[in-house]
C-alpha positions in Angstrom: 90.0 88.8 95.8 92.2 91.5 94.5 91.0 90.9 90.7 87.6 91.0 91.5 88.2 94.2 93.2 90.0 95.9 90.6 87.0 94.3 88.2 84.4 96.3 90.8 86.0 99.6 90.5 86.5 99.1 86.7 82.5 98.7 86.2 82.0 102.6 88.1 84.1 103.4 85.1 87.6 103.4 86.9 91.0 102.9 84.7 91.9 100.2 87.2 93.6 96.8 85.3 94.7 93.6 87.6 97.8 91.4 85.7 99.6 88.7 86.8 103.1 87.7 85.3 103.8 84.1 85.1 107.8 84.3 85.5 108.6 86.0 89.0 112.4 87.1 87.8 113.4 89.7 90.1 110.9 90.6 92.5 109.4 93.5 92.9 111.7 95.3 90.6 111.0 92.8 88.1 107.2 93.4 88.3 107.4 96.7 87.8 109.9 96.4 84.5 107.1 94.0 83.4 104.7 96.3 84.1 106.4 99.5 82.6 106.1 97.7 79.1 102.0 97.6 79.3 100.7 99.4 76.6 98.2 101.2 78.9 101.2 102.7 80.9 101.5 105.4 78.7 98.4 106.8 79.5 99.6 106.7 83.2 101.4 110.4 84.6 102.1 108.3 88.0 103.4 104.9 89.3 102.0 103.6 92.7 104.5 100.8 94.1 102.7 98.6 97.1 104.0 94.7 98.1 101.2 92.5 98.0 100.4 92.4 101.5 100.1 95.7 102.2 96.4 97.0 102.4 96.5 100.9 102.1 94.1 103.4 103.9 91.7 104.7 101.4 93.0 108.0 100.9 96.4 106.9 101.0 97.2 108.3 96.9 94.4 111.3 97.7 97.5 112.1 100.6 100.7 111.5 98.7 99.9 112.9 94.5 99.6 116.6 95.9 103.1 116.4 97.2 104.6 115.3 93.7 101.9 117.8 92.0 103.4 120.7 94.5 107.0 119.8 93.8 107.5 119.4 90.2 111.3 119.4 91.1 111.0 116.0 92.9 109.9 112.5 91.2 110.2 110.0 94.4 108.0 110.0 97.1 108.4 107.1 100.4 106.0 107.1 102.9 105.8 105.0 106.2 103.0 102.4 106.0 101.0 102.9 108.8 97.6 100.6 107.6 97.1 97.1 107.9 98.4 94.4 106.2 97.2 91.3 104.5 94.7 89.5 106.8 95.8 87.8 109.6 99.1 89.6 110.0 97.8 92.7 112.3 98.4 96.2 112.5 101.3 97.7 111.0 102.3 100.2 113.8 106.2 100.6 113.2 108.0 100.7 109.5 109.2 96.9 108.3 112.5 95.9 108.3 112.9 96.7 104.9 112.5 100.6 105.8 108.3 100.4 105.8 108.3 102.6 102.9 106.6 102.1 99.3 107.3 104.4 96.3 104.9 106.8 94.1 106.6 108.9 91.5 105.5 110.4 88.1 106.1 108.4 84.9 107.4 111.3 83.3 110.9 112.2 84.0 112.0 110.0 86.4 111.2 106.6 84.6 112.4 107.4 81.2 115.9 108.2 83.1 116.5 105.2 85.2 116.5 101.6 85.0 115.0 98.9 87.7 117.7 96.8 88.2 116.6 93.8 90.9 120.4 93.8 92.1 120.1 97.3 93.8 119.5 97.3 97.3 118.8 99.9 99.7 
């Protein structure tokens, strides 16, 4: 479902690219290490973080750029998930146990200065 999405907005000319990893190491933090090393990433000024359950309102990135593009001085932005998730799993009214929050920041500083280790917790 999610490929052939990302293959509908990709024919309306898009930049939108749908990969799978075959070794799960790490988690989330280990996709997005994965991910960072796509050649196409450097052609990327931002990083949207979402779990795979998680469907976002349509305007949910039209909502949370402008914040980073208003505060150069800050490259992490959380938000509460208030959307649905995955089918079959109901509303999302209050944040998850996990906090309810999902990361965008800019590629540029922030990512060249840290490293995604899947041993860090919050």
């Amino acid at each position: 479902m999610v490929e052939q999405e990302c293959q509908r907005w990709a024919s309306k000319g898009i930049n939108i690219t749908y990969q799978i990893r075959e070794n799960r190491t790490g988690y989330k933090a280990g996709a997005l290490k994965e991910g960072l090393k796509r050649s196409y990433v450097k052609h990327c000024e931002y990083v949207a973080i979402f779990d795979a359950d998680f469907r976002p309102e349509p305007d949910f990135l039209r909502r949370s750029i402008p914040f980073l593009v208003n505060n150069p001085d800050i490259a992490l932005v959380q938000a509460r998930l208030h959307g649905k998730l995955a089918k079959g799993m109901g509303p999302q009214e209050e944040p998850t146990n996990h906090g309810g929050v999902d990361p965008i920041c800019p590629k540029p500083p922030f990512l060249h200065h840290c490293s995604w280790d899947p041993s860090l917790r919050i």
